[in-house]
C-alpha positions as CSV (number, residue, x, y, z in Angstrom):
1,X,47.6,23.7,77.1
2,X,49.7,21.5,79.4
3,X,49.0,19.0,82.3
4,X,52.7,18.0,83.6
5,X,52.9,15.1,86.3
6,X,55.4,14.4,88.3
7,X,56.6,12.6,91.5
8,X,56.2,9.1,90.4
9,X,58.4,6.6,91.3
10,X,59.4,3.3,92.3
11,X,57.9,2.5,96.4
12,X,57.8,-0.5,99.0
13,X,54.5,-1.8,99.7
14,X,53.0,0.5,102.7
15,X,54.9,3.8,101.4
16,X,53.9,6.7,99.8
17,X,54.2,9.2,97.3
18,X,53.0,12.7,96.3
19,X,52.3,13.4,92.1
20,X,51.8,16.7,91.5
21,X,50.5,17.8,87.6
22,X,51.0,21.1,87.1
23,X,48.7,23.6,84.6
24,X,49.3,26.1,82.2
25,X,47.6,27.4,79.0
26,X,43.7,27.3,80.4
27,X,42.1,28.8,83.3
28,X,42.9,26.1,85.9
29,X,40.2,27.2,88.5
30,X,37.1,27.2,86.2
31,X,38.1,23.0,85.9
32,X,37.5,20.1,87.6
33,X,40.5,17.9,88.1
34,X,40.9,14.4,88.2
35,X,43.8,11.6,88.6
36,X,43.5,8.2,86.6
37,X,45.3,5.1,86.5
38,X,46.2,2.3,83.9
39,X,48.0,-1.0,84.7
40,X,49.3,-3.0,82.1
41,X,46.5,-4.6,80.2
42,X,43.2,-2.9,82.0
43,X,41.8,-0.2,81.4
44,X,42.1,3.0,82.3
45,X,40.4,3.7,85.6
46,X,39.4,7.3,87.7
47,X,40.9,7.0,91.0
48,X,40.3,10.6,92.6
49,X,38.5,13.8,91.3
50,X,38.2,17.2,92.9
51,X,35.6,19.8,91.6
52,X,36.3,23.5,90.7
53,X,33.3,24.9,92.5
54,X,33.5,23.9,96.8
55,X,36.5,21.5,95.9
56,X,34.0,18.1,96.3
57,X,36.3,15.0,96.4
58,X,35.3,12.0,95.1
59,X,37.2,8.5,95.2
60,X,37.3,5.1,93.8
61,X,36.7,2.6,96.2
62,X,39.7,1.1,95.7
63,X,42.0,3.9,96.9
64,X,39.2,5.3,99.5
65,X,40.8,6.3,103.0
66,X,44.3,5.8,101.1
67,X,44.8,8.6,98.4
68,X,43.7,12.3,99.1
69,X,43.3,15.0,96.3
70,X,43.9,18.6,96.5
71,X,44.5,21.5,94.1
72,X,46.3,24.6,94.7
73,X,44.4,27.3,92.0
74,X,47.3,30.1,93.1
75,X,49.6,27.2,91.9
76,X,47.5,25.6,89.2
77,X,48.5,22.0,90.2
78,X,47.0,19.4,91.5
79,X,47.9,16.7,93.8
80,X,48.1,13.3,94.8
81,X,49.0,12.1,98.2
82,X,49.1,8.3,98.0
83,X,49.9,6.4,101.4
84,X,49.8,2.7,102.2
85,X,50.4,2.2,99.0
86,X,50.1,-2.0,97.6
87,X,51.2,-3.9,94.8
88,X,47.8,-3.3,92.8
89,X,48.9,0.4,92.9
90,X,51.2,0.0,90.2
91,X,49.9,2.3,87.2
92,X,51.1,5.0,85.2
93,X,48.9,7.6,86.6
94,X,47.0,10.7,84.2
95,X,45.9,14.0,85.7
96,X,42.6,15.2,83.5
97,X,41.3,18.4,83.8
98,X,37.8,18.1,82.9
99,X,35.0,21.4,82.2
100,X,34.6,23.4,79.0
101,X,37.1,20.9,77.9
102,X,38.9,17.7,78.7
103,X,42.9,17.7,78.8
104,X,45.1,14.8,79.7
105,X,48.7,15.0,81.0
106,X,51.4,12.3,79.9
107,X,51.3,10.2,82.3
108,X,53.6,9.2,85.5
109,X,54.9,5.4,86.7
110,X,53.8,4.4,89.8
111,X,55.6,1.2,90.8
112,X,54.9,-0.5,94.2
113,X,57.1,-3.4,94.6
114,X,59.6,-5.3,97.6
C-alpha cells in the first residue's frame, strides 16, 4: 500500500496550490479520503474529507470556502486545491485513506510565507 503526496511547496500569502496523493496497493474507491495538517508543535488536525460512497465533502472550519477536495477513482488520487492561502496554512499536510483500513501518506510542506 502507498499514499504519495505531492505538490507542496513554498507560497505568498493569498496564493495557491494543488497536492495531489496518489494510490496504489488497495482498492481506492471502496475508501474515504481525507487531507490533514500538522504545524510545528500542534497537533495534527483533519482539514478536508471526501467519502467513497456520493463523494460527501466535509471541512474544517478553518479552511471552509478556501480548500476544495476531489478524488479521481479512474486515477486513484486525491486532491487538494488550496486558494487564498495565509500564514496559519503552513503544515506538512497527510492524505489518509480511511475504510476497512486506515493508511497514511508521508507527508508534504506547505509553507505560506512573504
Amino acid at each position: 500500500v502507498q499514499l504519495v503526496e505531492s505538490g507542496g511547496g513554498l507560497v505568498q500569502p493569498g496564493g495557491s496550490l494543488r497536492l495531489s496523493c496518489a494510490a496504489s496497493g488497495f482498492t481506492f474507491s471502496s475508501y474515504g479520503m481525507s487531507w490533514y495538517r500538522q504545524a510545528p508543535g500542534k497537533e495534527r488536525e483533519a482539514v478536508a474529507l471526501i467519502t467513497s460512497v456520493g463523494g460527501i465533502r466535509t471541512y474544517a472550519d478553518s479552511v471552509k470556502g478556501r480548500f476544495t477536495i476531489s478524488r479521481d477513482n479512474a486515477k486513484n488520487t486525491v486532491y487538494l486545491q488550496m486558494n487564498s492561502l495565509k500564514p496559519e496554512d503552513t503544515a506538512v499536510y497527510y492524505c489518509k485513506a480511511y475504510g476497512p483500513n486506515e493508511y497514511w501518506g508521508q507527508g508534504t510542506q506547505v509553507t505560506v510565507s512573504s
